[in-house]
Structure formats: structure tokens, C-alpha cells
PyMOL commands that place a pseudoatom at each C-alpha (Angstrom):
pseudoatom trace, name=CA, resn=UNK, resi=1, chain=A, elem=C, hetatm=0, pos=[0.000, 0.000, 0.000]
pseudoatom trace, name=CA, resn=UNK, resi=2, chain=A, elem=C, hetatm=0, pos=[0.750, 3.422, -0.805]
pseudoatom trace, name=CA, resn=UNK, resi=3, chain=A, elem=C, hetatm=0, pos=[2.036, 5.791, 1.795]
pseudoatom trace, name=CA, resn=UNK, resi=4, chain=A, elem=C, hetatm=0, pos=[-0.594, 8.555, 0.525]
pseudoatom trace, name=CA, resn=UNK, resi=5, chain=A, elem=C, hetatm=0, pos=[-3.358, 5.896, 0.909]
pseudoatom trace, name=CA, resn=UNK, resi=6, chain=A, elem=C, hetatm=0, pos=[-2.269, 4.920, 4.160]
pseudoatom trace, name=CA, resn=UNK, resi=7, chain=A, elem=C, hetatm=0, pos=[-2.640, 9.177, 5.003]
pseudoatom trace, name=CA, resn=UNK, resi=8, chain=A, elem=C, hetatm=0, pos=[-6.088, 9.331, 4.680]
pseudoatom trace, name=CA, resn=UNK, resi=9, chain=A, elem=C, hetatm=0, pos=[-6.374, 6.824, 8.254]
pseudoatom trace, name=CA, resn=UNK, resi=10, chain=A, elem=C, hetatm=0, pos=[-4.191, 8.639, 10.214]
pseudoatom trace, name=CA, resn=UNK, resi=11, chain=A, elem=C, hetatm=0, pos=[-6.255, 9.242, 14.041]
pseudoatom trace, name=CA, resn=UNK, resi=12, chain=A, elem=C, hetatm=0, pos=[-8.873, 6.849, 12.957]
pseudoatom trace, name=CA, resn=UNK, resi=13, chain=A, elem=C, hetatm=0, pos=[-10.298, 3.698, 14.095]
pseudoatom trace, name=CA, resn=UNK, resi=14, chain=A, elem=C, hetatm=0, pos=[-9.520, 1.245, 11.645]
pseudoatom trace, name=CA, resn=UNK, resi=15, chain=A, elem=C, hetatm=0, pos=[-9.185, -2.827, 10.768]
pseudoatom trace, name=CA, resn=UNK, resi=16, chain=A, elem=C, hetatm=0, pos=[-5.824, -3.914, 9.322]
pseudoatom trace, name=CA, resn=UNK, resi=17, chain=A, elem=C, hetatm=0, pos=[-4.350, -6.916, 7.683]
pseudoatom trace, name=CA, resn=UNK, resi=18, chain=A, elem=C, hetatm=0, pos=[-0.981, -7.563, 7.155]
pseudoatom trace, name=CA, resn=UNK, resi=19, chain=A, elem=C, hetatm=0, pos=[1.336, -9.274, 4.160]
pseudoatom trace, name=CA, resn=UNK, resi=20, chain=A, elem=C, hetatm=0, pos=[2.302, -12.593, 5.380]
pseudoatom trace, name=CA, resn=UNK, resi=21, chain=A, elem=C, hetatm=0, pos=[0.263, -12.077, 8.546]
pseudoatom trace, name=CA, resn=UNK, resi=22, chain=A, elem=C, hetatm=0, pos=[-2.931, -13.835, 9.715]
pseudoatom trace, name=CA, resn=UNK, resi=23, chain=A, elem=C, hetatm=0, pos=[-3.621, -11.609, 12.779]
pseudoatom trace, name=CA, resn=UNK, resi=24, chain=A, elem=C, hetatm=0, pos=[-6.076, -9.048, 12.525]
pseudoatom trace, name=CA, resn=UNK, resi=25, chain=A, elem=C, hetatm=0, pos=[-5.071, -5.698, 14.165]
pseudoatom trace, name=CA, resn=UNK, resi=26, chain=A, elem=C, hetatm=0, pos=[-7.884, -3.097, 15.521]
pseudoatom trace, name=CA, resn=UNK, resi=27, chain=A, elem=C, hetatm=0, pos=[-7.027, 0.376, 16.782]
pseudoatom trace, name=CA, resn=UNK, resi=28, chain=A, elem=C, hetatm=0, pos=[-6.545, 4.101, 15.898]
pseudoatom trace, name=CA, resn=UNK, resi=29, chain=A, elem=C, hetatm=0, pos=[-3.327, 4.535, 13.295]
pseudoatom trace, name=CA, resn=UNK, resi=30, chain=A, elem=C, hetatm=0, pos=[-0.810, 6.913, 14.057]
pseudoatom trace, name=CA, resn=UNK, resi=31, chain=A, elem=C, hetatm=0, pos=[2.577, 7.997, 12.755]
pseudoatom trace, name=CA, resn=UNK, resi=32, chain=A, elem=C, hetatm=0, pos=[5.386, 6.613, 15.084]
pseudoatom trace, name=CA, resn=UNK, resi=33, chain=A, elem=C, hetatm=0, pos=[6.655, 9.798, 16.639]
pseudoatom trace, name=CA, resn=UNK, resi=34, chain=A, elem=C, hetatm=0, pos=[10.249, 8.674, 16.134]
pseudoatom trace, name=CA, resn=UNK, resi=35, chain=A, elem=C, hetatm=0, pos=[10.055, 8.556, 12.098]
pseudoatom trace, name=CA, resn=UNK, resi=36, chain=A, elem=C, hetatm=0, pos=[7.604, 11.225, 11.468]
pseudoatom trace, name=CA, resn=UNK, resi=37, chain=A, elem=C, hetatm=0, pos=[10.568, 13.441, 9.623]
pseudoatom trace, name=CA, resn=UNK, resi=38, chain=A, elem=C, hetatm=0, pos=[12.350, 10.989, 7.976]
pseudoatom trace, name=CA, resn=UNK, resi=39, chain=A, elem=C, hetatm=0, pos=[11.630, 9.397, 4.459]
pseudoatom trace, name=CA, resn=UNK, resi=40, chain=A, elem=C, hetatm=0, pos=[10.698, 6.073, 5.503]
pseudoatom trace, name=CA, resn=UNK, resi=41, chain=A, elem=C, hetatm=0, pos=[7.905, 6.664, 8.231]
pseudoatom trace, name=CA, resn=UNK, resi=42, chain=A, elem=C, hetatm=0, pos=[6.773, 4.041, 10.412]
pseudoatom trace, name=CA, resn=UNK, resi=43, chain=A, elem=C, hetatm=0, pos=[3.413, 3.542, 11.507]
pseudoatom trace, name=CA, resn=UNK, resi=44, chain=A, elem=C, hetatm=0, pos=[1.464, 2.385, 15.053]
pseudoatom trace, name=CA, resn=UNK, resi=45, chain=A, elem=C, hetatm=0, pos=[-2.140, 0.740, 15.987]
pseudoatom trace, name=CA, resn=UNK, resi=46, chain=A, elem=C, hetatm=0, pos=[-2.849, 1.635, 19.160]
pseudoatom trace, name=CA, resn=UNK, resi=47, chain=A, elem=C, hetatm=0, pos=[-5.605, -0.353, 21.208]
pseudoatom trace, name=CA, resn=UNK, resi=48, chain=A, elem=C, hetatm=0, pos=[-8.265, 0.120, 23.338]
pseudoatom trace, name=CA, resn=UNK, resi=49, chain=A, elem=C, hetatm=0, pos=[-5.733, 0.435, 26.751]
pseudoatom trace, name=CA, resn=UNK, resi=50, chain=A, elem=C, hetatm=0, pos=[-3.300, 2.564, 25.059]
pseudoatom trace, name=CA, resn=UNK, resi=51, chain=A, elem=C, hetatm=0, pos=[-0.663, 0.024, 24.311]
pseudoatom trace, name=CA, resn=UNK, resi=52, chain=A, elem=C, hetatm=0, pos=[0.913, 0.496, 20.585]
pseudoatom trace, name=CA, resn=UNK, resi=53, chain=A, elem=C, hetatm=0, pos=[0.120, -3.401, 19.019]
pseudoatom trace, name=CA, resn=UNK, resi=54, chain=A, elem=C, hetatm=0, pos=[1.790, -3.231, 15.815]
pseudoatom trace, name=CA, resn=UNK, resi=55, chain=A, elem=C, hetatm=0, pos=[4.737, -0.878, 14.084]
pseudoatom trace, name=CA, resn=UNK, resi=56, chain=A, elem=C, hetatm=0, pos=[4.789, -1.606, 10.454]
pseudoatom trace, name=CA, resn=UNK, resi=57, chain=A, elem=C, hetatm=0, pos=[5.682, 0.569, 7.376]
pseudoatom trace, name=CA, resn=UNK, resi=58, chain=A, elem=C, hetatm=0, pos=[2.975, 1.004, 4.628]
pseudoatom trace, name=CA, resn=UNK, resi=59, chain=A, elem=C, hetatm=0, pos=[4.428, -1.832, 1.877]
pseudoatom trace, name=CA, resn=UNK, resi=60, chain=A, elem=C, hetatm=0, pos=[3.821, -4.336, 4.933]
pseudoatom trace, name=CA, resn=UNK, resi=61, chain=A, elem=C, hetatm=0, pos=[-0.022, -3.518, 4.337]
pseudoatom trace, name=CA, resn=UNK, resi=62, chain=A, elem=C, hetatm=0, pos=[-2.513, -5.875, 2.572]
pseudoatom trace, name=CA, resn=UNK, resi=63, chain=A, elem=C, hetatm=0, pos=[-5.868, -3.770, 3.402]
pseudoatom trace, name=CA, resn=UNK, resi=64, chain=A, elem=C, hetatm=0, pos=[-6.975, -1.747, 5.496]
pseudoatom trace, name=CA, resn=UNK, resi=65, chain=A, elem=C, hetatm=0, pos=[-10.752, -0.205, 6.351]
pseudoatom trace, name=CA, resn=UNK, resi=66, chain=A, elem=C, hetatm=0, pos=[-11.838, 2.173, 8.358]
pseudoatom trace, name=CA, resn=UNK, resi=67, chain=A, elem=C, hetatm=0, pos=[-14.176, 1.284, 11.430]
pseudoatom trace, name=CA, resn=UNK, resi=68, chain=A, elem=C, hetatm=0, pos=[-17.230, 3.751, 11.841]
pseudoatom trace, name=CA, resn=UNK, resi=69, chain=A, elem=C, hetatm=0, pos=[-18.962, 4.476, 15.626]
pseudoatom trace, name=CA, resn=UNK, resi=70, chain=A, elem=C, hetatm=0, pos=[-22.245, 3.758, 16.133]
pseudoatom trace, name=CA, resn=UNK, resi=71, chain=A, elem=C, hetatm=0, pos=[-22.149, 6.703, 18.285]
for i in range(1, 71): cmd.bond("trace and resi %d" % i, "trace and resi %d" % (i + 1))
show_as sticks, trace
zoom trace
């Protein structure tokens, strides 16, 4: 997946599958802190409790959607 595509979930809730993963992660995407200036940016799924699940960079995803509140 594209890094601009990826973009567009940044502080969201969202569903994501990984290549050569079978896990399925839930949580809000963010930019890792630590790479957010350099060319090769990392990103985080953070759960429910506030603990960061995953790091992964963007060609590591196979799809991702975002997950609406019924709120």
C-alpha cells in the first residue's frame, strides 16, 4: 500500500491486515513519533488500553478499512 493511501487513516479507528500475517489488528493509526521526519515513516495501531500493538511501514499492508462508531 501506498504511503498517501495509508494518510487518509491517520487518528482513525480502523481494521488492518498484514502481508504474510494472519492476525487481525484493531485500533486508531498513528505515525510513530520517532520517524515522522524521515523518508521512511513508520506507523502504530494503538488499542483500546493505550498500548501500541503493531509498528509496520505502509508496503507491509494488505488492506486496510476504516471502522465507523455507532455513536
Amino acid at each position: 500500500m501506498k504511503t498517501s493511501e495509508l494518510e487518509k487513516y491517520i487518528n482513525k479507528r480502523v481494521q488492518l491486515t498484514l502481508i504474510n500475517d494472519k492476525r487481525l489488528y484493531v485500533g486508531t493509526l498513528f505515525i510513530d513519533p520517532y520517524t515522522q521526519h524521515c523518508i521512511r515513516k513508520y506507523y502504530k495501531i494503538v488499542n483500546e488500553d493505550n498500548y501500541v500493538t503493531y509498528a509496520f511501514r505502509p508496503s507491509h499492508v494488505k488492506k486496510i478499512k476504516e471502522i465507523k462508531s455507532n455513536g
